[in-house]
Backbone as numpy.savetxt, mean C-alpha at the origin, in Angstrom:
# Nx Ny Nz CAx CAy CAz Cx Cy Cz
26.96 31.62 -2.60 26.56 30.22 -2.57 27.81 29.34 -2.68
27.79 27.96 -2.00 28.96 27.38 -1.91 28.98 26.51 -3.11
30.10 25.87 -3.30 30.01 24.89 -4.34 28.96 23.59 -4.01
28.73 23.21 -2.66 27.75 22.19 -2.14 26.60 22.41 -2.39
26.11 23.61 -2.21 24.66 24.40 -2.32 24.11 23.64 -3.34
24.54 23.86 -4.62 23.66 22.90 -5.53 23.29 21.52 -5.31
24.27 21.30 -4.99 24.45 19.74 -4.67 22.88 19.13 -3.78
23.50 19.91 -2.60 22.25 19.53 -1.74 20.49 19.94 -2.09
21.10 21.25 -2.66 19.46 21.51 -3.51 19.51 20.48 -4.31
19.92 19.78 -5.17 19.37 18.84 -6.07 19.29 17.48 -5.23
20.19 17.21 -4.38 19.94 15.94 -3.15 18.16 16.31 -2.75
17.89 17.79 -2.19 16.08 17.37 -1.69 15.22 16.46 -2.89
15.26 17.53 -3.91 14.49 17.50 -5.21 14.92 15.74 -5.65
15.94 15.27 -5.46 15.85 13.60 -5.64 15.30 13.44 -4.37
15.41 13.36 -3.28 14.11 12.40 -2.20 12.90 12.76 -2.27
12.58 14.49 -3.03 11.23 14.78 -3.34 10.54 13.45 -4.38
11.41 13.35 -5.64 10.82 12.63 -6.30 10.63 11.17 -5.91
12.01 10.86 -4.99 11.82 8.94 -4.71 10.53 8.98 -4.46
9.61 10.03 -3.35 8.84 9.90 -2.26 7.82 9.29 -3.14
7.88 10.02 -4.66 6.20 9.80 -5.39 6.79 9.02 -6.25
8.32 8.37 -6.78 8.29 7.51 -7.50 9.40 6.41 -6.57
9.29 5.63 -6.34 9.90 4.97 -5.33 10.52 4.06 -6.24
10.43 3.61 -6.91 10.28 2.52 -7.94 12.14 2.75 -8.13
12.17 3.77 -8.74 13.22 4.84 -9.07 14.45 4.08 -7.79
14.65 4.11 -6.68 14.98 3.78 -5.79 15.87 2.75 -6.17
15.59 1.56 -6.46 16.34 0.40 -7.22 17.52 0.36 -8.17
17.23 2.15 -8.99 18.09 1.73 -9.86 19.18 3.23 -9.94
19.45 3.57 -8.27 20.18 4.96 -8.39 21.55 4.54 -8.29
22.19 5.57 -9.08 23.57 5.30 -8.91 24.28 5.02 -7.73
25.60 4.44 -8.12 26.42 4.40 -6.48 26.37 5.63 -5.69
26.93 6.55 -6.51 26.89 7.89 -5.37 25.55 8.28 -4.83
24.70 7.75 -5.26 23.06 8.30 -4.37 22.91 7.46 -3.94
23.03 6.07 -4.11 22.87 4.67 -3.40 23.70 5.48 -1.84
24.07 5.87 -1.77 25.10 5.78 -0.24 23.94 7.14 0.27
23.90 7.80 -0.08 23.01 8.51 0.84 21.59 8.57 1.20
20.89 8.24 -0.33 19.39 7.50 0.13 19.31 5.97 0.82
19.96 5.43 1.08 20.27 4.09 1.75 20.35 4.56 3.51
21.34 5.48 3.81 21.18 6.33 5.39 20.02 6.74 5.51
19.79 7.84 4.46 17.95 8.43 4.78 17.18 7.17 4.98
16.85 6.38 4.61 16.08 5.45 4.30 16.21 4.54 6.12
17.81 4.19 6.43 17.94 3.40 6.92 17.20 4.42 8.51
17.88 5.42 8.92 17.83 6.20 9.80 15.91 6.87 9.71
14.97 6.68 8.44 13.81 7.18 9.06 12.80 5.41 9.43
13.34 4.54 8.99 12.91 3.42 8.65 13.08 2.85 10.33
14.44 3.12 11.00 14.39 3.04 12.58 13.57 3.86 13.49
13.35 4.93 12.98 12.60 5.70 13.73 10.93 5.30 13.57
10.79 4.99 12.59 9.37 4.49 12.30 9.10 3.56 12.88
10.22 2.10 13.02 9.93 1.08 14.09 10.02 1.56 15.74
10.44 2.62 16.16 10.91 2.83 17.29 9.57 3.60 17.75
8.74 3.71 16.56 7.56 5.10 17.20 6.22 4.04 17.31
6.25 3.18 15.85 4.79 2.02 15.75 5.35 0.66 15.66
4.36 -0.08 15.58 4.04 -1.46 16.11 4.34 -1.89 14.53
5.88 -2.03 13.65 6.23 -2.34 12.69 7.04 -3.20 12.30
7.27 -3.57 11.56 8.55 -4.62 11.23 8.76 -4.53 9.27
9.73 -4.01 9.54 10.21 -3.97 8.08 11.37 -4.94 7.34
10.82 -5.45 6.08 12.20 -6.05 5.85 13.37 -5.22 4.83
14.16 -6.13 4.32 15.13 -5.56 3.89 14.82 -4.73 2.33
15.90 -3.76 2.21 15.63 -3.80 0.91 14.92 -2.83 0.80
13.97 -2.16 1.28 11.98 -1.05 1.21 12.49 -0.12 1.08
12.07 0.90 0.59 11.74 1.84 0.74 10.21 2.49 1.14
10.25 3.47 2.37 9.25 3.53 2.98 9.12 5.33 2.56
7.99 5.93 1.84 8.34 7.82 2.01 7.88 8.02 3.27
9.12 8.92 3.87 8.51 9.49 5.12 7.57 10.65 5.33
6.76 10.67 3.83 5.63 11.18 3.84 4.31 10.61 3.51
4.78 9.13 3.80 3.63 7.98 3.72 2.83 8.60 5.32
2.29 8.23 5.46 1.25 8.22 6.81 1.33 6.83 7.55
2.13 6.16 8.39 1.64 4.52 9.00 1.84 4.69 10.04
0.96 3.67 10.61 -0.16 3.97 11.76 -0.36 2.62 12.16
0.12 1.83 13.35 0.42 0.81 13.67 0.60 0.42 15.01
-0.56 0.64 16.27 -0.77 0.87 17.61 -0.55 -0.84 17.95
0.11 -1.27 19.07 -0.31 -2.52 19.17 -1.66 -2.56 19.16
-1.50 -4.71 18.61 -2.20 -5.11 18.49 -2.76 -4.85 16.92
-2.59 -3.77 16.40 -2.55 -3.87 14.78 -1.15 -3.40 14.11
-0.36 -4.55 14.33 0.86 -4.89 14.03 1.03 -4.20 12.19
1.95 -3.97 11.72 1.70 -3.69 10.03 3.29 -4.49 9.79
3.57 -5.20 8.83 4.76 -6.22 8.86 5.37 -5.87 7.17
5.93 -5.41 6.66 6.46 -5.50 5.39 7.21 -6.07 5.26
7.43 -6.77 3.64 8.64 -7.83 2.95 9.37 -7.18 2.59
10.76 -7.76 2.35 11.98 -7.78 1.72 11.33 -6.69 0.41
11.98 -5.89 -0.18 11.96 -5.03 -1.41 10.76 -5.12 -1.65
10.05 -4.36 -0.96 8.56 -3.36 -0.89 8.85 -1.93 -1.00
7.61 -1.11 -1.40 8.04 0.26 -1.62 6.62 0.85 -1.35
7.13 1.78 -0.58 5.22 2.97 -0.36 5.54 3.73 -0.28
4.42 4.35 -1.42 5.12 6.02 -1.92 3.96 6.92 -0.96
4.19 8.24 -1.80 4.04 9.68 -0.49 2.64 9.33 -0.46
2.17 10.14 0.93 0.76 10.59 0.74 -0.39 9.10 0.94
0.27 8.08 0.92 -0.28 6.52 1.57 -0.77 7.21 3.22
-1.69 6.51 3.53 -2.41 6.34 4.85 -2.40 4.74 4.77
-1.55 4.00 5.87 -1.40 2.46 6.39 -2.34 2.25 7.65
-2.91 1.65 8.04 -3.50 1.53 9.38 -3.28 -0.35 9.70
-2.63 -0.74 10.80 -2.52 -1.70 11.00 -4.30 -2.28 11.41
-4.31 -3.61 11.24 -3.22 -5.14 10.92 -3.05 -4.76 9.45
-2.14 -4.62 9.48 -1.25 -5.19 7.65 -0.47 -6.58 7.37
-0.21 -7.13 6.50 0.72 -8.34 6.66 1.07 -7.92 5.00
2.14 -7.68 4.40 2.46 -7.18 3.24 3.72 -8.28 2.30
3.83 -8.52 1.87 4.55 -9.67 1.24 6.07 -8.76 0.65
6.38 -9.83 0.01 7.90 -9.05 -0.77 7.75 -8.63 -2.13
8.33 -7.38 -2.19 7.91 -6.94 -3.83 6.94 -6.29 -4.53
6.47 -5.63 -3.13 4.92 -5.35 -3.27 5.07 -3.88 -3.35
4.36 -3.07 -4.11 4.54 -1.86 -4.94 3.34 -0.90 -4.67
3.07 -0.47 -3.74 2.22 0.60 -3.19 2.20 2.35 -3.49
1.68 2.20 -4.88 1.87 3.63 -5.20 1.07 5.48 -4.02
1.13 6.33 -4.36 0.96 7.36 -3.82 -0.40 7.58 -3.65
-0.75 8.29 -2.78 -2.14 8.53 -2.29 -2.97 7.20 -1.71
-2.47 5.74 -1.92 -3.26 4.70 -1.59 -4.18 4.57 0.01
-4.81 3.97 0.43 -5.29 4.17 1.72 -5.42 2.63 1.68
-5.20 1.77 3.15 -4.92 0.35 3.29 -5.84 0.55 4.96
-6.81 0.37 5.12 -7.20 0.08 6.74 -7.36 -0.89 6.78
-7.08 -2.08 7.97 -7.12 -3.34 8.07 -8.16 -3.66 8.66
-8.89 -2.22 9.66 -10.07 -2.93 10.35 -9.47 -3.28 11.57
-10.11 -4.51 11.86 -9.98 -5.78 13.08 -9.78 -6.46 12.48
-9.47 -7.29 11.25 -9.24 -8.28 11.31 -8.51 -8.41 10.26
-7.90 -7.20 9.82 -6.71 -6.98 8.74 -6.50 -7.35 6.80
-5.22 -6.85 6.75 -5.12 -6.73 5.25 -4.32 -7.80 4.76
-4.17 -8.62 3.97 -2.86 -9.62 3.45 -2.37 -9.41 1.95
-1.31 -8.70 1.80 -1.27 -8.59 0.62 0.02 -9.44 0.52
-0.24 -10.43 -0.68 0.77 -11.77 -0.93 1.74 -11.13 -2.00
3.04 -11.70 -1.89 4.29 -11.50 -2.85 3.89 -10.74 -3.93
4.58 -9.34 -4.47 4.69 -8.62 -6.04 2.87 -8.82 -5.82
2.02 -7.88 -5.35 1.35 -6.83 -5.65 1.43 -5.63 -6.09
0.75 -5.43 -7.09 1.47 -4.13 -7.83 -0.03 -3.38 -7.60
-0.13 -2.32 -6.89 -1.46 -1.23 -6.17 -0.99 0.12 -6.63
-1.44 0.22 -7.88 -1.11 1.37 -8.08 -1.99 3.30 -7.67
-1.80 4.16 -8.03 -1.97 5.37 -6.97 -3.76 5.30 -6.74
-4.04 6.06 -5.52 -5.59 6.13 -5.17 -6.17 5.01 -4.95
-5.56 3.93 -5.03 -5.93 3.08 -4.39 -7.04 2.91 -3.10
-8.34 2.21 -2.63 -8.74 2.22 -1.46 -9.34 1.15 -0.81
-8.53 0.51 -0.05 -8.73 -1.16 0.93 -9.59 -0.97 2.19
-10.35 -0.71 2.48 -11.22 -0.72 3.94 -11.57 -2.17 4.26
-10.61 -2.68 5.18 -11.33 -4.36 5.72 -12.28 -4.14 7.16
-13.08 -2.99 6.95 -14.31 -3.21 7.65 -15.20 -2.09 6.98
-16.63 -2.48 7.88 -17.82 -2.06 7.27 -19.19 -1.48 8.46
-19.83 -0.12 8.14 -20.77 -0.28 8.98 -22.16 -0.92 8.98
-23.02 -0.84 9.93 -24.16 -1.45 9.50 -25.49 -0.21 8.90
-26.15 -1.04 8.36 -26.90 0.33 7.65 -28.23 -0.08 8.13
-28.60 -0.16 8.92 -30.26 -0.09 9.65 -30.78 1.09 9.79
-31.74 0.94 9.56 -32.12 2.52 9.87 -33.03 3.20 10.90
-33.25 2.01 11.69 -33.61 2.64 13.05 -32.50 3.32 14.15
-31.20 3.56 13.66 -30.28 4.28 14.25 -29.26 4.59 13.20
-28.75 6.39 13.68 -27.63 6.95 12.58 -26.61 6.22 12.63
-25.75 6.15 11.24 -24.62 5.49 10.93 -23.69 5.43 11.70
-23.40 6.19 12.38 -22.34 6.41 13.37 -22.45 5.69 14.33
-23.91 4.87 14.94 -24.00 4.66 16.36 -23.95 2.86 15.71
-23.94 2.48 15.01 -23.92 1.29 14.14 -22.66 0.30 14.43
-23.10 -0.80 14.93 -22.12 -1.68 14.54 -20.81 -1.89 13.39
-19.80 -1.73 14.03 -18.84 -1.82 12.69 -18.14 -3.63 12.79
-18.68 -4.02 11.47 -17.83 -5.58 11.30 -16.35 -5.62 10.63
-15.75 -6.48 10.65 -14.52 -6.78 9.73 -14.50 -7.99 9.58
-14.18 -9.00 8.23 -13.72 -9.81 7.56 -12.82 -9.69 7.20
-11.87 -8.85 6.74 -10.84 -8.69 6.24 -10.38 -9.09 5.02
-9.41 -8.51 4.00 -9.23 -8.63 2.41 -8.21 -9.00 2.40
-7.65 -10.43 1.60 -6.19 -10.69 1.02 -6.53 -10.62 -0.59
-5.44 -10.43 -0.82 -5.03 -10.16 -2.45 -3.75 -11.01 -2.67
-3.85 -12.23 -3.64 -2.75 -13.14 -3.79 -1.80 -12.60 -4.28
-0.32 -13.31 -4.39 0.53 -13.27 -5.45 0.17 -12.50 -6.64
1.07 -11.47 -7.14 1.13 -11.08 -8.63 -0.57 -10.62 -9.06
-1.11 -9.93 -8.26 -2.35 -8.70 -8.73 -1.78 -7.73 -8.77
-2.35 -7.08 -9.95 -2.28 -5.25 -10.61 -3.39 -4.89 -9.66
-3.83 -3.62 -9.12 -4.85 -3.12 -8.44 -4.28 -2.19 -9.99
-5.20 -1.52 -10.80 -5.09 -0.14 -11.42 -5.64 0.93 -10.45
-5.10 2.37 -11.35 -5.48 3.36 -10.35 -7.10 3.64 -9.77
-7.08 4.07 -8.70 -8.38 4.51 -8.51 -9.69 3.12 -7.94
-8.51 2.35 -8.27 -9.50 1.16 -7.31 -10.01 1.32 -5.96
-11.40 0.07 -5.99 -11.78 0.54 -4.54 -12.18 -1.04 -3.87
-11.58 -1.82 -3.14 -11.77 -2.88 -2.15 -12.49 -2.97 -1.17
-13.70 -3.81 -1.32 -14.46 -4.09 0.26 -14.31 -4.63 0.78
-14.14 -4.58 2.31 -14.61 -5.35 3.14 -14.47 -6.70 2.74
-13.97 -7.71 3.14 -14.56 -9.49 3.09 -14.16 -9.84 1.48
-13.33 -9.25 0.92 -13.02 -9.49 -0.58 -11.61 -10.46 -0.51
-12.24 -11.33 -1.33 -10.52 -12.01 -1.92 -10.21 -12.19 -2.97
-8.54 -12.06 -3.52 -8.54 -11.59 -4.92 -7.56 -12.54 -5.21
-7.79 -13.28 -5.94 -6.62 -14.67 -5.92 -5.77 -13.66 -7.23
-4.38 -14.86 -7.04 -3.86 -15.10 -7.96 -3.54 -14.40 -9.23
-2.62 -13.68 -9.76 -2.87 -13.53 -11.01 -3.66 -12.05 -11.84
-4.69 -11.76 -11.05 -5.69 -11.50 -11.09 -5.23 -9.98 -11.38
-6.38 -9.14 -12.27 -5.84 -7.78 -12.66 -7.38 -6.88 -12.73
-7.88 -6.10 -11.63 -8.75 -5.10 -11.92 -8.36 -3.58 -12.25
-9.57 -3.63 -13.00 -9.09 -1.78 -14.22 -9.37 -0.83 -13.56
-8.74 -0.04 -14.02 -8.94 1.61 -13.07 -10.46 1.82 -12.85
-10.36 2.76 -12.13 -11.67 2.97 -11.43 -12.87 2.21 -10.99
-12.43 1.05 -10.47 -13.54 0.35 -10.63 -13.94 0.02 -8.94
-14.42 -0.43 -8.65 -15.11 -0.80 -7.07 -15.61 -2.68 -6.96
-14.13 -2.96 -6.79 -14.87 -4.31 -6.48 -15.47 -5.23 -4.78
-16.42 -5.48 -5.40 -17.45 -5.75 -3.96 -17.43 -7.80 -4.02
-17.11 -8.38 -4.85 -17.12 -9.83 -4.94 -15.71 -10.26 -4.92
-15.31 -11.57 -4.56 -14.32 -12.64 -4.91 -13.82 -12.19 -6.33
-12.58 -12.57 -6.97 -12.28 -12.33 -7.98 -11.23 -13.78 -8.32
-11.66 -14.69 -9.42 -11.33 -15.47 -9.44 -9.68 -15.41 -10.01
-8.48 -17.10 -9.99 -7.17 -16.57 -10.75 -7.51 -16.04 -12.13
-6.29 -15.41 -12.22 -5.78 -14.90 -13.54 -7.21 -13.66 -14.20
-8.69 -13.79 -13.90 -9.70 -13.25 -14.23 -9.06 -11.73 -14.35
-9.61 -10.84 -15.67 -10.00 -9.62 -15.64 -11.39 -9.18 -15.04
-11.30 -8.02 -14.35 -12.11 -7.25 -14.01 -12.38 -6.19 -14.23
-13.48 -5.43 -13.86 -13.50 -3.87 -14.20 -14.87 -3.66 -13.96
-14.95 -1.98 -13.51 -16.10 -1.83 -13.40 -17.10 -1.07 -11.76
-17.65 -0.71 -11.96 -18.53 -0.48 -10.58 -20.06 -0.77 -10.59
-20.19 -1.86 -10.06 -19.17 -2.70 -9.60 -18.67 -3.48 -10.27
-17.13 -4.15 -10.22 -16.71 -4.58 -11.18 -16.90 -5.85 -11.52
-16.66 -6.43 -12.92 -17.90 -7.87 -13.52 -16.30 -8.10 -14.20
-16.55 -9.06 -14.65 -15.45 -10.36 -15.25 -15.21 -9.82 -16.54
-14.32 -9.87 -17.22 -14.31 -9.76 -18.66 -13.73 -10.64 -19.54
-12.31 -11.11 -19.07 -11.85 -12.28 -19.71 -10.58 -12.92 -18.64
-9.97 -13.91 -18.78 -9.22 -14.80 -17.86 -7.80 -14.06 -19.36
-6.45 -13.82 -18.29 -5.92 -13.59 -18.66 -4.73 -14.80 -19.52
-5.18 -15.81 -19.73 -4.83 -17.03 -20.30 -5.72 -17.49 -21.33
């Protein structure tokens, strides 16, 4: 074994971990700053060169995220954003700066897409579907009309883990729902939530 050998074995095992902690990313030393900055820069071109993307500065993207971005469902990320492994993206996306997309999350925009505003913090298992089928029952689900309204989430929301977003939801401001919960209504600023489905608990002020 050469003297490099280690080296580079411990180089995978750090992009193994950025992939599921991305966060991490921000605060690597100079000497890893220079080589996860190439990885980054060199899969981050290839990702615009393959889908219908636009990234800004600063992201880190794992190239074991899943995104999926055909024209016409454009997916757009901000300045120092991060999406960790094992994410499924499906355009329209419109993603703000600062916005923190932990592992396993799933984001479909539908038709008529996702908006997630400045420092969203979505942490892992996350699940956004901005469309819906129809449930009549004089024909199977499958043969059913599918609608979209589409979901924004303001400025500075926590999603906790294991959340679940419908369809036609908006989540102002501030706003912080608890793990596991399934929210199906509006969620007013600053309001706690929680729950399935999830109900109000207190205004974080």
């Amino acid at each position: 074994m050469t003297e490099q050998d280690p080296l580079l074995k411990y180089r995978e095992q750090h992009k193994h971990r950025l992939n599921y902690m991305p966060w991490l990313y921000r605060s690597l030393k100079p000497k890893n700053r220079v080589w996860a900055e190439a990885w980054q820069k060199e899969y981050q071109e290839y990702l615009m060169s393959m889908e219908t993307v636009e990234i800004g500065e600063n992201c880190f993207i794992s190239p074991l995220a899943h995104i999926f971005a055909e024209p016409g469902r454009k997916i757009k990320i901000g300045d120092n954003t991060f999406i960790a492994a094992d994410c499924t993206l499906h355009g329209p996306l419109e993603i703000g700066s600062e916005v923190a997309i932990n592992h396993h999350c799933i984001l479909d925009g539908g038709r008529v897409g996702i908006k997630l505003h400045d420092q969203v913090r979505i942490a892992a298992y996350c699940h956004l579907y901005a469309f819906d089928h129809g449930m009549d029952t004089d024909m199977p689900i499958y043969q059913q009309a599918v609608r979209s309204q589409g979901i924004e989430i303001e400025r500075d929301v926590w999603l906790g883990a294991h959340v679940g977003i419908k369809d036609g939801v908006h989540i102002a401001e501030q706003a912080i729902v608890g793990m596991n919960s399934m929210v199906t209504k509006h969620v007013e600023k600053r309001a706690i939530v929680a729950g399935n489905p999830a109900k109000f608990i207190r205004y974080r002020d």
